[in-house]
N, C-alpha and C positions, 0 to 999 in steps of 0.2 A: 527589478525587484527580485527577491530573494526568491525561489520556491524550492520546499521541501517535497518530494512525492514520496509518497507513504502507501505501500499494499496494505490493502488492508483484504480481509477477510472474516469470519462471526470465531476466530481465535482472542483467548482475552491478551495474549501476546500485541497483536494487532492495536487492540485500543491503546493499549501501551507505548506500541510505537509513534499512535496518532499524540496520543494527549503528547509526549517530548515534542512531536513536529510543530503542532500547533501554539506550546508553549516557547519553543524557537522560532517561530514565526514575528508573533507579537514583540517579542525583546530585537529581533532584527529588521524590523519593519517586512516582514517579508509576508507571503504566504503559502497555501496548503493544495497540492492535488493529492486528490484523494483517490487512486487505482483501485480498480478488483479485475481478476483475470479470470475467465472462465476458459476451463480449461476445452481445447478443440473436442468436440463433438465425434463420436465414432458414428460412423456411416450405418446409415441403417434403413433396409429397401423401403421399406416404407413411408413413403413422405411425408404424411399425416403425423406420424408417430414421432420421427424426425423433429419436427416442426414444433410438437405440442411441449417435446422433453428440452429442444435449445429456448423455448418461451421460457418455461419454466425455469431454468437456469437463471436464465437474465433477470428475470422478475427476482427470485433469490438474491440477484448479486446484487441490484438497485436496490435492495430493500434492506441491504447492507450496509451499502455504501449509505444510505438515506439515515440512516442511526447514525452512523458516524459522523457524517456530517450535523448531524443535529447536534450530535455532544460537542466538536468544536465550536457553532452558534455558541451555545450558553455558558460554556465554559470562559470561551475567548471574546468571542464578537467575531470570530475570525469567517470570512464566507468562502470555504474552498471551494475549487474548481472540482467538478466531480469529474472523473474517469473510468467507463467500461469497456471492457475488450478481449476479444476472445482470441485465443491463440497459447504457442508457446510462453509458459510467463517471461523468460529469463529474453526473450527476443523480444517480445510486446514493451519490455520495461529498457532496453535498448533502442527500439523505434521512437519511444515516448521522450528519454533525454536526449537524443541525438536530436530530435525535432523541435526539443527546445530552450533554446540558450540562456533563461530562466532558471532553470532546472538547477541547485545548489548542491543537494544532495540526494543521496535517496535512504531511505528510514526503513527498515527493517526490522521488526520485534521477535527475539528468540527465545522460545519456550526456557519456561524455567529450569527443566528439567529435561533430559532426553535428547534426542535429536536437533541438531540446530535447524533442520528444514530443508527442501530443496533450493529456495533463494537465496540462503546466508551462505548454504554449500554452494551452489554455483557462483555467486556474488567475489564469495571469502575463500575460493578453490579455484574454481575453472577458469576464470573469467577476473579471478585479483590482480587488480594496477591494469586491468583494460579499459574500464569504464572513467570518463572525461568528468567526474564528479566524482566526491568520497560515497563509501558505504558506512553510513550511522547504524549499528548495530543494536539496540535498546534491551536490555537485558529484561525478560518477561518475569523476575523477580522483587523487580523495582514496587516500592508503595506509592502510589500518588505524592506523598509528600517529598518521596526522593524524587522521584521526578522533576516536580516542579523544582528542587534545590539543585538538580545540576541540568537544567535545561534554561 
């Protein structure tokens, strides 16, 4: 089977990239992991404190990730695989396709405006023609209805 992984994060760039994944999904029988990468935790003496602020984190990203998947449900029918993980993103999203021979591409949504990001920059810089899958770039300008027309 196909799978798209798609980061996602609460950017409306993001849902962007998701609804192309999950609309490429469905037309190639395939389907959706859905990423969020919480970024490594700075050390802090306090363990309690530690503790209370990486829950919190996590709970944010599953609460993320839990929308977005809900939008694929209704949109598609589509049931992604959900994925959390904490670490370097650009390494986490290398352990993730290296791990799985599934993996078709990976889905990337770029603001409309400004800065491409640090994924598309690492993805589409540092790291272009390293990765054993293409980089789908999703322009965060697109309307729903383009989307759906060139996905």
């Amino acid at each position: 089977m196909r799978i798209y992984l798609v980061v996602v994060d609460d950017s409306p760039e993001a849902e962007i990239a998701l609804r192309f994944a999950a609309r490429r999904a469905v037309k190639t029988g395939g389907g959706v992991n859905i990423l969020s990468i919480l970024p490594p935790q700075e050390f802090i003496a306090f363990g309690g404190v530690q503790a209370t602020m990486e829950a919190e984190a996590r709970q944010q990203a599953e609460a993320v990730v839990g929308v977005a998947a809900g939008a694929i449900v209704r949109e598609s029918g589509l049931r992604p695989t959900i994925t959390v993980r904490e670490g370097d993103a650009p390494k986490v999203i290398r352990e993730i396709i290296d791990a799985d021979p599934q993996i078709a591409a990976l889905v990337l949504g770029a603001a409309p405006t400004g800065a491409p990001g640090e994924l598309i920059s690492h993805f589409a810089g540092t790291d272009a023609g390293a990765l054993p899958v293409p980089v789908m770039i999703i322009p965060g300008s697109l309307t729903p209805e383009q989307i759906d027309r060139l996905s």
